[in-house]
MARMIMAR-129018 format. One record per residue (C-alpha): x, y, z. Coordinates in nm, 4 decimals, padded with zeros to 6 digits, m for minus. Layout:
- c1, c2, c3
- X, Y, Z
...
# end
This chain:
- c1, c2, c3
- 12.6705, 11.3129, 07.3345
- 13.0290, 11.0942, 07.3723
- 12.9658, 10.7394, 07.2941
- 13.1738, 10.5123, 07.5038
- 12.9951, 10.1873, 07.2994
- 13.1174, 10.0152, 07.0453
- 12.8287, 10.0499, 06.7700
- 12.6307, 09.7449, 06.6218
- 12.7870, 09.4839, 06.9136
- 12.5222, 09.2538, 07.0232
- 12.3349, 09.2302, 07.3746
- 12.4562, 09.4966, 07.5498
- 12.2055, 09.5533, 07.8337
- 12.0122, 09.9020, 07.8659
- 11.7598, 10.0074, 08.0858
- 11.3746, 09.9957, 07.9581
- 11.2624, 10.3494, 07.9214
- 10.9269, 10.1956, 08.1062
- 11.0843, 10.2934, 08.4298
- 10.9550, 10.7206, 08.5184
- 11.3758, 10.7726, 08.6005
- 11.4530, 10.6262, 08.2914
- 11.2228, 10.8352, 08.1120
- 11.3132, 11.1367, 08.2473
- 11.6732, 11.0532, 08.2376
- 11.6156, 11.0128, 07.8313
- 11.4216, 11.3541, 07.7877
- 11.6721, 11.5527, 08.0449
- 11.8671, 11.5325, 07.6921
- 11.7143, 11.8247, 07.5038
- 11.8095, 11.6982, 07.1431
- 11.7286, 11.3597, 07.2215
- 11.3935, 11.4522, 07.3403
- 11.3625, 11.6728, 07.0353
- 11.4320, 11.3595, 06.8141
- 11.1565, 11.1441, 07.0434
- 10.8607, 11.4212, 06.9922
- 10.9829, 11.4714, 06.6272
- 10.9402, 11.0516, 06.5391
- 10.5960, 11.0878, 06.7257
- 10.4815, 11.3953, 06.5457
- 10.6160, 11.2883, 06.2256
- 10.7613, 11.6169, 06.1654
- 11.0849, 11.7869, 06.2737
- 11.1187, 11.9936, 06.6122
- 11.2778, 12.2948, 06.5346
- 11.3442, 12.3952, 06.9332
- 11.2473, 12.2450, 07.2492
- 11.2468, 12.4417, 07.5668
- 11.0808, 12.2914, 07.8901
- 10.8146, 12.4941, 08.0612
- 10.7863, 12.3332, 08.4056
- 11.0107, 12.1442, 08.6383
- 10.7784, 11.9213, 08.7644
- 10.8322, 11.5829, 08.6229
- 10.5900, 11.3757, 08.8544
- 10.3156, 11.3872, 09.0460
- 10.2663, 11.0702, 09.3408
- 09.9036, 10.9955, 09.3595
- 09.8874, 10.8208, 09.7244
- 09.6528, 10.5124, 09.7175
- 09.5060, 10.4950, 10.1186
- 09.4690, 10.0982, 10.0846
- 09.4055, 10.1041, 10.5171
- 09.0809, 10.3287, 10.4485
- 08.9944, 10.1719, 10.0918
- 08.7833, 09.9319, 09.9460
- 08.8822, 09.5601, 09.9899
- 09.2139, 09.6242, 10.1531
- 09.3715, 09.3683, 10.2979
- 09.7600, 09.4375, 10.3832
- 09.9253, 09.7422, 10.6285
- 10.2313, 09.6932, 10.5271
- 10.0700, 09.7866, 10.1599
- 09.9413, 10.1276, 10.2916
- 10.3227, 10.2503, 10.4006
- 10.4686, 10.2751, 10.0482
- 10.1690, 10.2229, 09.7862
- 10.1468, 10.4908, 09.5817
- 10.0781, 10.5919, 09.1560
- 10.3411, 10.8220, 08.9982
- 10.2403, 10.9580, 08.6970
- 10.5886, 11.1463, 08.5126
- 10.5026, 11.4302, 08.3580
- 10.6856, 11.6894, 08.0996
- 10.5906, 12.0277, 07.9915
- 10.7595, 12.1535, 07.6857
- 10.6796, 12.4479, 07.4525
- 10.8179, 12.3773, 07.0538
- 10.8633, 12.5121, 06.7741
- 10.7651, 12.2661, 06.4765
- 10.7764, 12.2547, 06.1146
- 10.4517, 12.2181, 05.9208
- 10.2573, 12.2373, 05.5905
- 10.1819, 12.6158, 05.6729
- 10.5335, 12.6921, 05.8421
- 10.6964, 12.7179, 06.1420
- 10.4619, 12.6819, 06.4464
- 10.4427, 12.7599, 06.8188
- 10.3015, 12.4811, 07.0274
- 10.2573, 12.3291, 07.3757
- 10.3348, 11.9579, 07.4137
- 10.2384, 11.7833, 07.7686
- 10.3841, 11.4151, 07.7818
- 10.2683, 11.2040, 08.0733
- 10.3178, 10.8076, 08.1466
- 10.1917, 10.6146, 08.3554
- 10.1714, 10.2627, 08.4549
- 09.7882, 10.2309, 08.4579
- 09.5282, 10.4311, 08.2299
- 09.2283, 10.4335, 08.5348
- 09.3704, 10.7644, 08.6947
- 09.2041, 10.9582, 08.4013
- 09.1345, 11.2889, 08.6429
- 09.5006, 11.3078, 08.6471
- 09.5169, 11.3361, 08.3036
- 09.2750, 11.5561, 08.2647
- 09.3673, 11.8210, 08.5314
- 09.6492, 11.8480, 08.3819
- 09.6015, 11.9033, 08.0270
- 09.3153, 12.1845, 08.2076
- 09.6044, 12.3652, 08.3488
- 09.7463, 12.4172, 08.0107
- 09.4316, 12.6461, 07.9383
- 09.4252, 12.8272, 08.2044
- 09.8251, 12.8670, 08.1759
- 09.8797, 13.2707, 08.0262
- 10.2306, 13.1316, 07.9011
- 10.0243, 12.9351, 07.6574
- 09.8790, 13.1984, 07.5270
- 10.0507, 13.5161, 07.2083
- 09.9242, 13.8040, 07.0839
- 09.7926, 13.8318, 06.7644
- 09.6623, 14.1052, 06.5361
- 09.3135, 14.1094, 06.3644
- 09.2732, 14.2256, 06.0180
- 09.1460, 14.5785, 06.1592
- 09.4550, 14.6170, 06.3871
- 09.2823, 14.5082, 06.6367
- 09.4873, 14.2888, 06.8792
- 09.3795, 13.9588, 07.0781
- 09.5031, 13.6553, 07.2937
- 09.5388, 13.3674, 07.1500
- 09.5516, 13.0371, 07.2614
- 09.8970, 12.7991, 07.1431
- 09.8079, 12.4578, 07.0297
- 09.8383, 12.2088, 07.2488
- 09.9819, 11.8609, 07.2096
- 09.8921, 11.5339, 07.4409
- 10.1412, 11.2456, 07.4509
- 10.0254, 10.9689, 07.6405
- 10.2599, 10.6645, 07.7220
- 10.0230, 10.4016, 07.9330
- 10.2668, 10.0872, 08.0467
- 09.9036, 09.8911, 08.1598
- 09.7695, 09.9473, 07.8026
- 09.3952, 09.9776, 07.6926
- 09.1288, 09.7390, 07.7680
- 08.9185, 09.7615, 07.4424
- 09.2238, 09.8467, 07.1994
- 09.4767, 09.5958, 07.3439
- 09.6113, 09.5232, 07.0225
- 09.6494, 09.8809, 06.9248
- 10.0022, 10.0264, 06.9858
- 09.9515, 10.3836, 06.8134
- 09.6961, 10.5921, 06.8179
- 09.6530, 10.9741, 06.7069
- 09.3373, 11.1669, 06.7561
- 09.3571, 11.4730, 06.5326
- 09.1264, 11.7751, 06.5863
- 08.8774, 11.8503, 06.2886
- 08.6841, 12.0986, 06.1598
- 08.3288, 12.0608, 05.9957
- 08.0548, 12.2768, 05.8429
- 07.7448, 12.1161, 06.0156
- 07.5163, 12.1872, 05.6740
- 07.7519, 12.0854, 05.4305
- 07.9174, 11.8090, 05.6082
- 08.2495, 11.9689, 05.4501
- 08.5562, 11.8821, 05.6348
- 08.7160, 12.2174, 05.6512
- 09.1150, 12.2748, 05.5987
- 09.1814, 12.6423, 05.6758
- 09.3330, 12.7250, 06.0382
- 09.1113, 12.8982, 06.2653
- 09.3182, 13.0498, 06.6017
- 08.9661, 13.0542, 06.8122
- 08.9263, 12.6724, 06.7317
- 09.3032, 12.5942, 06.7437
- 09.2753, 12.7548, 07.1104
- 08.9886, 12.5260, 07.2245
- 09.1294, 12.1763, 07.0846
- 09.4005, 11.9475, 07.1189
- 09.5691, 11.6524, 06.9576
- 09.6505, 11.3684, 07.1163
- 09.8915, 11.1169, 07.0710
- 09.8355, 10.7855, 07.2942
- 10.1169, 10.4630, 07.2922
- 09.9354, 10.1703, 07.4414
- 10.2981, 10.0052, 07.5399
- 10.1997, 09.6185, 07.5987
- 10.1354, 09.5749, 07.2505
- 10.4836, 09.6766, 07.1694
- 10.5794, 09.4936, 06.8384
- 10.8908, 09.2144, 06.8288
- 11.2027, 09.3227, 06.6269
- 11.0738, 09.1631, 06.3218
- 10.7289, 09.2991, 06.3179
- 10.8323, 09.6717, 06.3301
- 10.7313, 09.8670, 06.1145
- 10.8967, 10.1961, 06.1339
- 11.0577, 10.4570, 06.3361
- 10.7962, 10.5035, 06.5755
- 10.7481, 10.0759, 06.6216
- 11.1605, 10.1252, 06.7524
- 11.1152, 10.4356, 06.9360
- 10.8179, 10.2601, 07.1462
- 10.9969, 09.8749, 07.1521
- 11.2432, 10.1044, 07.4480
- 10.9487, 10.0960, 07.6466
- 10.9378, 09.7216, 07.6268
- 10.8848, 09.5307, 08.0054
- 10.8957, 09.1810, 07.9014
- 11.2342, 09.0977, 07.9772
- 11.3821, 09.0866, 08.3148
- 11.7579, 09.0177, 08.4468
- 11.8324, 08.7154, 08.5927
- 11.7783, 08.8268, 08.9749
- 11.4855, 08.9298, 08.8312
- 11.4875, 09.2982, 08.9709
- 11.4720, 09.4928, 08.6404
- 11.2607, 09.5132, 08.3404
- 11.5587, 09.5215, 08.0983
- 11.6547, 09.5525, 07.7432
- 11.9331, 09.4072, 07.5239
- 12.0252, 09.5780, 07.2523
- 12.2233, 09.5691, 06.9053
- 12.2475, 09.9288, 06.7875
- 12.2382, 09.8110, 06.4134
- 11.8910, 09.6802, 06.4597
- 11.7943, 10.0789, 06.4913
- 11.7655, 10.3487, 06.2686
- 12.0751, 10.6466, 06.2649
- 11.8066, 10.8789, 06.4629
- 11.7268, 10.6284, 06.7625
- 12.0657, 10.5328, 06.7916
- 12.1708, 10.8153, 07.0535
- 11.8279, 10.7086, 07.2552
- 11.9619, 10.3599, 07.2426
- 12.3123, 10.4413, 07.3374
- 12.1811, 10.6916, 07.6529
- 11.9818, 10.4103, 07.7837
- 12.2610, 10.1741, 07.7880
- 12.4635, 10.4476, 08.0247
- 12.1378, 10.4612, 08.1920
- 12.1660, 10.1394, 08.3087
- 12.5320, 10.1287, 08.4105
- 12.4244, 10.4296, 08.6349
- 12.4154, 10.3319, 09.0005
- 12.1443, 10.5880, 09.1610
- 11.9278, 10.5332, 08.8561
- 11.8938, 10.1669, 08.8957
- 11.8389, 10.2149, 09.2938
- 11.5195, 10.4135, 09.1777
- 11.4409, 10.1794, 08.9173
- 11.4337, 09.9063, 09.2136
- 11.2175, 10.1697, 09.4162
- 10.9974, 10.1657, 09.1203
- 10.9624, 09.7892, 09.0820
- 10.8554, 09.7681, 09.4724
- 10.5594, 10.0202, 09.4295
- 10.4578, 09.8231, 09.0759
- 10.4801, 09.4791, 09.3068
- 10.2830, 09.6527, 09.5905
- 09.9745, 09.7490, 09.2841
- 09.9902, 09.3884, 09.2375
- 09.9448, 09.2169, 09.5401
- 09.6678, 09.5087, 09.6144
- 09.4797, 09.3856, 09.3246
- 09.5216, 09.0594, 09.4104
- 09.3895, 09.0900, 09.7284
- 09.0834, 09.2698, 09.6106
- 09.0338, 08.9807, 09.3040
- 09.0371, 08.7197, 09.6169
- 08.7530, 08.8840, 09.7947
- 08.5355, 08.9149, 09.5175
- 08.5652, 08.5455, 09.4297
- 08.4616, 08.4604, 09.7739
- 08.2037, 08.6946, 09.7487
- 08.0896, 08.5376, 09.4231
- 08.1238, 08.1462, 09.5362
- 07.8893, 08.2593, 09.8452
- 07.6386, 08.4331, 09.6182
- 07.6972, 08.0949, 09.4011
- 07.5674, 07.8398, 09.7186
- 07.2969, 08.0766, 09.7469
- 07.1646, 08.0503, 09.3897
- 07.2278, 07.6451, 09.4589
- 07.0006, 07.6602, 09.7940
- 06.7401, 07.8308, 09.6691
- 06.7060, 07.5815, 09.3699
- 06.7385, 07.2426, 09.5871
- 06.4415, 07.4487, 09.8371
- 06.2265, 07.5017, 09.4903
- 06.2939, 07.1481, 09.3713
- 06.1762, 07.0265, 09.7251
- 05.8641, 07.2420, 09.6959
- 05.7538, 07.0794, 09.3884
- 05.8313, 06.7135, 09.5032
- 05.6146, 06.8219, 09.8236
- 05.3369, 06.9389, 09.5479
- 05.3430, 06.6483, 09.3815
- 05.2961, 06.4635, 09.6911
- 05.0273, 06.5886, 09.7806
- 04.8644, 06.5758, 09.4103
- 04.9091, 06.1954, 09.4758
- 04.7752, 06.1790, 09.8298
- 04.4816, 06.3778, 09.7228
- 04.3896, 06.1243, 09.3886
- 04.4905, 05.8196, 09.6361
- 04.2352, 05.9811, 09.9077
- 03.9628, 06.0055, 09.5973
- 04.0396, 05.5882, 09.5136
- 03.9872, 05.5111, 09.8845
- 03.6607, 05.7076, 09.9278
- 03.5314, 05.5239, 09.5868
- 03.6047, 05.1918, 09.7636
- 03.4194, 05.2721, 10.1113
- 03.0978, 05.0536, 10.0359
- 03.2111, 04.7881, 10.2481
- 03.3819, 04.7475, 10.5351
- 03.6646, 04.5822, 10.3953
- 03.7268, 04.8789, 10.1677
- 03.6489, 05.1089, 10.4247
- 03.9802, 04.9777, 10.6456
- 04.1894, 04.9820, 10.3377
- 04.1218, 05.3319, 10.3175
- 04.2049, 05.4039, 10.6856
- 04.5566, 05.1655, 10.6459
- 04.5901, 05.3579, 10.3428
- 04.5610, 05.7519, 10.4852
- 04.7425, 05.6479, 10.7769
- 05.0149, 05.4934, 10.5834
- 05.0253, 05.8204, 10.3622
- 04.9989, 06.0784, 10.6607
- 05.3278, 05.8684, 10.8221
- 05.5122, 05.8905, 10.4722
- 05.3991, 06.2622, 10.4822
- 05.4944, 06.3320, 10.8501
- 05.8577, 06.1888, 10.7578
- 05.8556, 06.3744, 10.4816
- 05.8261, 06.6813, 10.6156
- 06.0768, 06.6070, 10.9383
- 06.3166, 06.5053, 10.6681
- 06.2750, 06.8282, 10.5617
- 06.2696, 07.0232, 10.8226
- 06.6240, 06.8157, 10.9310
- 06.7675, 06.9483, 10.6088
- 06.6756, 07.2868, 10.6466
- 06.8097, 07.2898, 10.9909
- 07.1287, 07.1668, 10.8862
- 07.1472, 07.3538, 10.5879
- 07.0625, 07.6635, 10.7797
- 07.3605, 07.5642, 11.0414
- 07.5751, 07.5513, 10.7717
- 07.5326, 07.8437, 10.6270
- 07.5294, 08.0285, 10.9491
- 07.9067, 07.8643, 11.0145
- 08.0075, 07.9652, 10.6668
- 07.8310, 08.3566, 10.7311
- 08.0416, 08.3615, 11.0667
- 08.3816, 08.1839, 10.8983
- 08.3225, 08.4629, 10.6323
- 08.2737, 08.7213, 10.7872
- 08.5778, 08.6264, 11.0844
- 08.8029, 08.6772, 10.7524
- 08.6531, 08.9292, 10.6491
- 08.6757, 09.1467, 11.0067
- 09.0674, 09.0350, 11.0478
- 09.1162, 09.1098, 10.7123
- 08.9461, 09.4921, 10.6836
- 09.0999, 09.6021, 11.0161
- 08.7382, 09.5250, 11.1732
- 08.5534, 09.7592, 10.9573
- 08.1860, 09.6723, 10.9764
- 08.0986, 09.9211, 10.6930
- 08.3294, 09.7462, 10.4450
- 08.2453, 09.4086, 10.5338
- 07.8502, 09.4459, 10.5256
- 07.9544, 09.6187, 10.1548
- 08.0978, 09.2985, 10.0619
- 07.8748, 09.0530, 10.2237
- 07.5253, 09.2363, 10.1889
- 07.4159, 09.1036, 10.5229
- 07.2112, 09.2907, 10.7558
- 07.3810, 09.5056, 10.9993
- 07.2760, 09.3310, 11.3341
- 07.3814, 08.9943, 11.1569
- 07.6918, 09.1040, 11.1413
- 07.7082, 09.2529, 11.4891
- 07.5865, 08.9904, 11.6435
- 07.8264, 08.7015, 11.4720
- 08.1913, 08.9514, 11.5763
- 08.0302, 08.9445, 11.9023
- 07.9850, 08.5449, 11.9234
- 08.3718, 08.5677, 11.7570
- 08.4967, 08.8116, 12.0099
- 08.3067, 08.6048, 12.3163
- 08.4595, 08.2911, 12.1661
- 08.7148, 08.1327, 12.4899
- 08.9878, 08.0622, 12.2033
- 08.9875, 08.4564, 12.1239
- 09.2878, 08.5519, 12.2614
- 09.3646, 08.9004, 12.1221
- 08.9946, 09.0225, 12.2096
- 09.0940, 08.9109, 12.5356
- 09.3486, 09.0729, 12.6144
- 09.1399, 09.3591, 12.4789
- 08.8447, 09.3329, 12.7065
- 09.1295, 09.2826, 13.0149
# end
């Protein structure tokens, strides 16, 4: 590839490889994809020869029909693209030169795990991943080719967020023994995979790396963004990288001097906004729903509290009413005891209309906050009852009967001009 950079100048600007045009843009380069898989793998790629020309897949998110939506406008354009890349390769290892299958996907968030899956299940059912091979008794068979997983995720892991690399291997053990075994077996080889996953927000600063792979992965960095802040952005000094990267880093900064790539990487940062004020929207909600569920815990404690007060009350009327009756042997005593009860039964009688006034008002209150709720709640979901008795838990006919008291309400304008 012609390099039109001057090598080792400081902060030139290139475009983060986190961006799914980027990425493909990068691996459209045959021998700099080969020198990508080869860092990951830690061993050399012989040849590289894409299998499929489908490099993404746009998984539509219905936000209108889902779950705690809360925006239209968010239903026009949201949508998850996953980039995929399909490659067969022939790699160098301890036993020789080998055949395999590598399937590289990225994505921004690691929840659409279906995705992933599907696709590495079309690999097995895919005949082109599968030679024919020759038993010892001439016999011949289909064989499966190995198949390798790269996984880029730009949201990361939630357990492992401090994990950048990770590489599960596929292993071989005699369940008796407990031996690990070594030799190759084409039936297993057929039925496994190894996976390679980069959890890309614990990307490592320049003077943490640690290798090849730490420089290869700090491309994918989205920390940094131009001053107009519309792109994630990188700014590079090609001395800081190894001789091997150094074509990745140079293709990225042409990358971003390309016009139509940063117009998609724009496109890109619109759908990645539109995630986030989804999942905003649906963290809102569920505090609300949370605080309400929180005055609820608080009522029922104050109406316990008040029970036992009311308890205790009448514990004390009931040893006050045993004093009077050992005082009625005169007269005197006897109209104590009648001042006294009365005096009591008043203090209980206000008591309990205190009471009852407080659980009136409480129970006005929380019938204004039910219908200010659930008002939000049935302009927010596009007046689906479903959703909102999801999030609320109230009872059906509550609900019905508080839209109707909102939709009857003089000040209603838009169900006016409905009902007219």
């Amino acid at each position: 590839m012609q390099n039109h950079h001057q090598a080792g100048r400081e902060g030139v600007k290139a475009a983060s490889a986190i961006y799914d045009v980027v990425f493909k843009y990068l691996m459209d380069d045959l021998e700099i994809a080969k020198q990508i898989i080869s860092i990951i793998l830690g061993t050399e790629v012989i040849s590289l020869k894409p299998r499929t020309k489908e490099y993404s897949k746009k998984i539509q998110k219905n936000t209108e029909n889902s779950k705690l939506s809360g925006s239209a406008s968010i239903s026009q354009r949201t949508s998850l693209t996953i980039a995929r890349l399909d490659f067969s390769a022939e790699i160098r290892t301890e036993e020789g030169m080998q055949i395999v299958v590598i399937e590289i996907q990225k994505a921004h968030r690691p929840d659409e795990i279906m995705t992933f899956r599907n696709y590495i299940g079309r690999q097995f059912q895919d005949e082109q991943a599968y030679v024919i091979k020759e038993r010892k008794n001439g016999i011949e068979y289909k064989v499966g080719l190995p198949i390798i997983g790269i996984y880029f995720l730009g949201d990361g892991l939630e357990t492992l967020e401090n994990t950048l690399a990770l590489q599960i291997d596929t292993t071989c053990k005699d369940m008796h023994s407990g031996t690990y075994l070594t030799l190759k077996e084409p039936f297993v080889d057929s039925l496994t995979t190894k996976i390679y996953i980069f959890n890309l927000p614990a990307i490592r600063d320049k003077s943490l790396w640690r290798d090849e792979l730490d420089m290869l992965l700090s491309l994918f960095d989205r920390r940094i963004r131009d001053k107009e802040e519309k792109f994630f952005l990188l700014s590079l000094n090609e001395l800081d990288y190894a001789e091997t990267l150094r074509p990745i880093v140079n293709r990225l900064i042409t990358a971003f001097q390309d016009t139509q790539i940063k117009e998609k990487m724009e496109q890109e940062n619109m759908l990645f906004n539109d995630f986030q004020t989804y999942e905003n929207q649906i963290e809102r909600l569920k505090n609300q729903v949370a605080k309400i569920e929180s005055e609820k815990e608080k009522i029922l404690h104050e109406n316990i509290e008040t029970g036992l007060i009311l308890k205790q009350l009448k514990e004390q009327i009931a040893l006050e009413k045993k004093r009077l009756a050992e005082k009625e042997a005169t007269t005197f005593q006897e109209k104590l005891r009648r001042e006294e009860e009365q005096r009591l039964r008043e203090e209980e009688q206000k008591l309990r209309e205190k009471e009852q006034k407080r659980r009136e008002e409480e129970q006005k209150r929380r019938e204004e906050e039910q219908r200010r709720f659930i008002e939000f709640l049935y302009s927010s979901t596009s007046k689906n009852l479903d959703l909102i008795q999801e999030i609320t838990g109230f009872e059906q006919e509550v609900i019905q009967k508080i839209i109707q008291e909102i939709e009857a309400a003089p000040n209603n304008d838009e169900n006016s001009d409905k009902k007219d």
